[in-house]
C-alpha positions as CSV (number, residue, x, y, z in Angstrom):
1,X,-211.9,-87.6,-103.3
2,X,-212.5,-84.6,-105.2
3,X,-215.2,-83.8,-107.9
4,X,-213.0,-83.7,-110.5
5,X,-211.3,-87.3,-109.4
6,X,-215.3,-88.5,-109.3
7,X,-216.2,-86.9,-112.7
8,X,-212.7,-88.8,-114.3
9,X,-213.7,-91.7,-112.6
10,X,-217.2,-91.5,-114.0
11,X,-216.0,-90.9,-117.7
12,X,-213.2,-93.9,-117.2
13,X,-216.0,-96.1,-116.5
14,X,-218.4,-94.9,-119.7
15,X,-216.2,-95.7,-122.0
16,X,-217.3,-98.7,-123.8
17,X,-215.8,-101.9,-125.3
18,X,-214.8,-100.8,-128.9
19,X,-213.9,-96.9,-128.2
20,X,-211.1,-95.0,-126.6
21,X,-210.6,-91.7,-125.3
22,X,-207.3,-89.9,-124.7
23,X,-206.4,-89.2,-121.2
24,X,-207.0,-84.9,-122.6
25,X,-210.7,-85.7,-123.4
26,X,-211.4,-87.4,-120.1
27,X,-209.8,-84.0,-119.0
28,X,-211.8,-81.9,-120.6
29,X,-215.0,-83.7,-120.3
30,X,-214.6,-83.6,-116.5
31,X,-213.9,-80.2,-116.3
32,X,-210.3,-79.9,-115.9
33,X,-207.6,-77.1,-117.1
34,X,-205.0,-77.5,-119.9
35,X,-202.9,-79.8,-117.4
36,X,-205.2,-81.8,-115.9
37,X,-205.0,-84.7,-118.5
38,X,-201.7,-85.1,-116.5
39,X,-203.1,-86.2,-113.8
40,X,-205.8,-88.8,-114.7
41,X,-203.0,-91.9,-114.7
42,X,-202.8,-91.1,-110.9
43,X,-206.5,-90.7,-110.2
44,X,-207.7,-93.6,-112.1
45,X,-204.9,-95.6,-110.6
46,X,-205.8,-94.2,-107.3
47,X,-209.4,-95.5,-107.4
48,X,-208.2,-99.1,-108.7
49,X,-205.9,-99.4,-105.6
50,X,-209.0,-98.2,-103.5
51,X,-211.2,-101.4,-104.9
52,X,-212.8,-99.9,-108.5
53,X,-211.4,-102.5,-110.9
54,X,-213.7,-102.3,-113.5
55,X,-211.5,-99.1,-115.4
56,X,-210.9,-100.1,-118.8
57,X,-207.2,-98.6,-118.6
58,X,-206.7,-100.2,-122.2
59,X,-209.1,-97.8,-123.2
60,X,-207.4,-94.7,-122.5
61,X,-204.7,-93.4,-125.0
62,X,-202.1,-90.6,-125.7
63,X,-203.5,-87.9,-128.0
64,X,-202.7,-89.4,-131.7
65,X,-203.5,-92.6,-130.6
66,X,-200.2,-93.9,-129.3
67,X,-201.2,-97.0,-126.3
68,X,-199.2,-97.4,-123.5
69,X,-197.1,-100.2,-123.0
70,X,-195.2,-101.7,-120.4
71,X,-194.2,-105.3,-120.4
72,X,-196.3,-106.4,-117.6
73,X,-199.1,-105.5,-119.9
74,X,-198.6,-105.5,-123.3
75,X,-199.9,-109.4,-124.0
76,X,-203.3,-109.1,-122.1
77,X,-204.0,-105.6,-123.5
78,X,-202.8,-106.6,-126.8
79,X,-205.5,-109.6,-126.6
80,X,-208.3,-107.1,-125.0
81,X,-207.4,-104.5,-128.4
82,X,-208.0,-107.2,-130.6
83,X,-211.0,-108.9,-129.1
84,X,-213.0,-105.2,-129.3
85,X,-211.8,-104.4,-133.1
86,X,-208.7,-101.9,-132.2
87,X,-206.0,-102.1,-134.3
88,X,-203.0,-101.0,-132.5
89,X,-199.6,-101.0,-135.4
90,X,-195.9,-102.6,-134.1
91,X,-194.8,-99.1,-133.3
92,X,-198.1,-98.8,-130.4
93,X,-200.0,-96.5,-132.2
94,X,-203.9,-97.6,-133.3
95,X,-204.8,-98.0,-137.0
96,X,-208.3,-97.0,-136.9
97,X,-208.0,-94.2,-134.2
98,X,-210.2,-91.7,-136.1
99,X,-213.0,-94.8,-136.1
100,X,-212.8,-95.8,-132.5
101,X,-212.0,-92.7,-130.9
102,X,-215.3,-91.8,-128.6
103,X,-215.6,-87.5,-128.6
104,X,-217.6,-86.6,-125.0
């Protein structure tokens, strides 16, 4: 594992219950280039597969505040959005994004 995939992995895990961060800020926080937030799906998911299930994937969102959905997720993130005060609209996009956006 890099130091970069150990820095994301670090930030992924800070992010606490109420907040999100968008997959460019994790980035950027962990020292990464202009296209590096391209790559944090894969190292995150990389480190779940490899026994670290505690990432708050919910918690990580497109710039603008646009979730990501799939429909093997959707109800159980919907429910996890709700229970910590996130707003997220019909079209998958959070109300209060300004408000519970966490800046590193």
């Amino acid at each position: 594992m890099t130091d970069f995939s150990s820095r994301v992995i670090k930030i992924a895990l800070s992010i606490p219950a109420g907040k999100v961060a968008t997959y460019g800020a994790i980035a950027r926080a962990a020292g990464g280039g202009g296209q590096a937030a391209r790559s944090i799906s894969a190292i995150l998911g990389k480190a779940y597969d490899q026994g670290e299930k505690g990432i708050p994937f919910h918690r990580i969102v497109y710039s603008g505040g646009r979730v990501w959905t799939g429909s093997s997720y959707d109800a159980k993130r919907k429910k996890l959005y709700k229970k910590e005060g996130i707003i997220v609209d019909a079209n998958g996009k959070i109300e209060n994004f300004q408000k519970v956006l966490l800046n590193f």
